[in-house]
C-alpha positions as CSV (number, residue, x, y, z in Angstrom):
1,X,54.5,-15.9,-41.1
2,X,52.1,-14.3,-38.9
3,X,53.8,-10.6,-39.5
4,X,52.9,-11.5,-43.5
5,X,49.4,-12.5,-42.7
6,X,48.9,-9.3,-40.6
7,X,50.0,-7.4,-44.0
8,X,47.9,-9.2,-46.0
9,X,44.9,-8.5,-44.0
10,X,46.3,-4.4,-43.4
11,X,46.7,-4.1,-47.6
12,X,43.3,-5.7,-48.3
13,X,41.1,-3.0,-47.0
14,X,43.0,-1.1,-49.5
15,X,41.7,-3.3,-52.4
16,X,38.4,-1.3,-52.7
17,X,38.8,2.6,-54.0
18,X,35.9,3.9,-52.0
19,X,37.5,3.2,-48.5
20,X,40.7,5.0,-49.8
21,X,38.6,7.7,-51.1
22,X,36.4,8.3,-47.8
23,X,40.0,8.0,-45.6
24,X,41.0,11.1,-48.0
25,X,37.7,12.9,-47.4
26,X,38.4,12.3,-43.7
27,X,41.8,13.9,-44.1
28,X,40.6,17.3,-43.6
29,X,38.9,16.3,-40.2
30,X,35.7,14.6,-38.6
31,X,32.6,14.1,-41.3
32,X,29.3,12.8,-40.7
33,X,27.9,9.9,-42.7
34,X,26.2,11.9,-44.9
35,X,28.9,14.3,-45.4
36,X,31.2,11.6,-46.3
37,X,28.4,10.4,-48.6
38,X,27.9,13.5,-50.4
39,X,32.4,13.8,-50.7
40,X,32.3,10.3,-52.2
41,X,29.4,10.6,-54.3
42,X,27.9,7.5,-52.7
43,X,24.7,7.0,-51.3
44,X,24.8,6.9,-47.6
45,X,24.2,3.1,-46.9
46,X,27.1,2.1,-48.9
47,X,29.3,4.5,-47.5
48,X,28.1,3.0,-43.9
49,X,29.2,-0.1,-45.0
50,X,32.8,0.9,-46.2
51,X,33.0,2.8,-42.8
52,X,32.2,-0.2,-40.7
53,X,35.3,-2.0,-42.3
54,X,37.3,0.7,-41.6
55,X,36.2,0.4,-38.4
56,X,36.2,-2.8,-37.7
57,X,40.1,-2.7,-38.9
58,X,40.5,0.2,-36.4
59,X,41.1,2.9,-39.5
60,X,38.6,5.3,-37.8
61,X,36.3,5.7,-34.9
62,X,33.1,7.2,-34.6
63,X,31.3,9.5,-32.2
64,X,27.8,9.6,-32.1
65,X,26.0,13.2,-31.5
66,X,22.3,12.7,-31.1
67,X,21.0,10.5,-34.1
68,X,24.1,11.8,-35.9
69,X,27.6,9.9,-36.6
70,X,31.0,11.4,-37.0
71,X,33.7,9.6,-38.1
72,X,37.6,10.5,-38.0
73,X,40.8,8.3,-38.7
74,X,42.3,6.7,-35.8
75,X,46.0,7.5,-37.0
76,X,46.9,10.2,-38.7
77,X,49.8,8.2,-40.1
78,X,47.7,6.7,-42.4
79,X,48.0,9.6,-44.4
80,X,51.4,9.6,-44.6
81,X,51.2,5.9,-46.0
82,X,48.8,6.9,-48.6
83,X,50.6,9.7,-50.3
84,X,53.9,7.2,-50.8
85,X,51.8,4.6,-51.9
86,X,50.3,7.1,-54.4
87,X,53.6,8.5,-55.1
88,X,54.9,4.8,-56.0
89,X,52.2,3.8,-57.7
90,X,53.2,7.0,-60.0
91,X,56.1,7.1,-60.6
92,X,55.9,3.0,-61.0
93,X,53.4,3.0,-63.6
């Protein structure tokens, strides 16, 4: 049961767009908050809040550059994950 519970917790940071959204954004490399923000069309708090979930589920990791954050994924095999759930999810629908 705990291999299901891990699951459950791994597909739930899924259940809101935005973090699926910035994770694309971050497919083409490292972006700053505000970057990110400006991809998402989201105002930069928000977007630091959806980025400390990911980060607190180990999704990405963040360097800091003076008073500046960048943020990248932590596995690029997320990515792979994210195109055949997209491709599921359309041809399933």
């Amino acid at each position: 049961m705990q291999k299901e519970k891990e699951l459950a917790v791994f597909f739930k940071i899924f259940a809101e767009p935005v973090r699926i959204s910035i994770l694309y954004a971050l497919e083409e490399g490292e972006l700053s908050v505000n970057e990110l923000a400006w991809k998402v069309n989201m105002n930069q708090s928000s977007v630091s809040h959806q980025l400390r979930v990911l980060k607190d589920h180990q999704m990405v990791l963040v360097r800091r550059s003076g008073k500046q954050k960048f943020y990248r994924v932590f596995d690029r095999s997320i990515f792979s994950f994210l195109h055949q759930a997209e491709t599921y999810t359309r041809t399933n629908s």
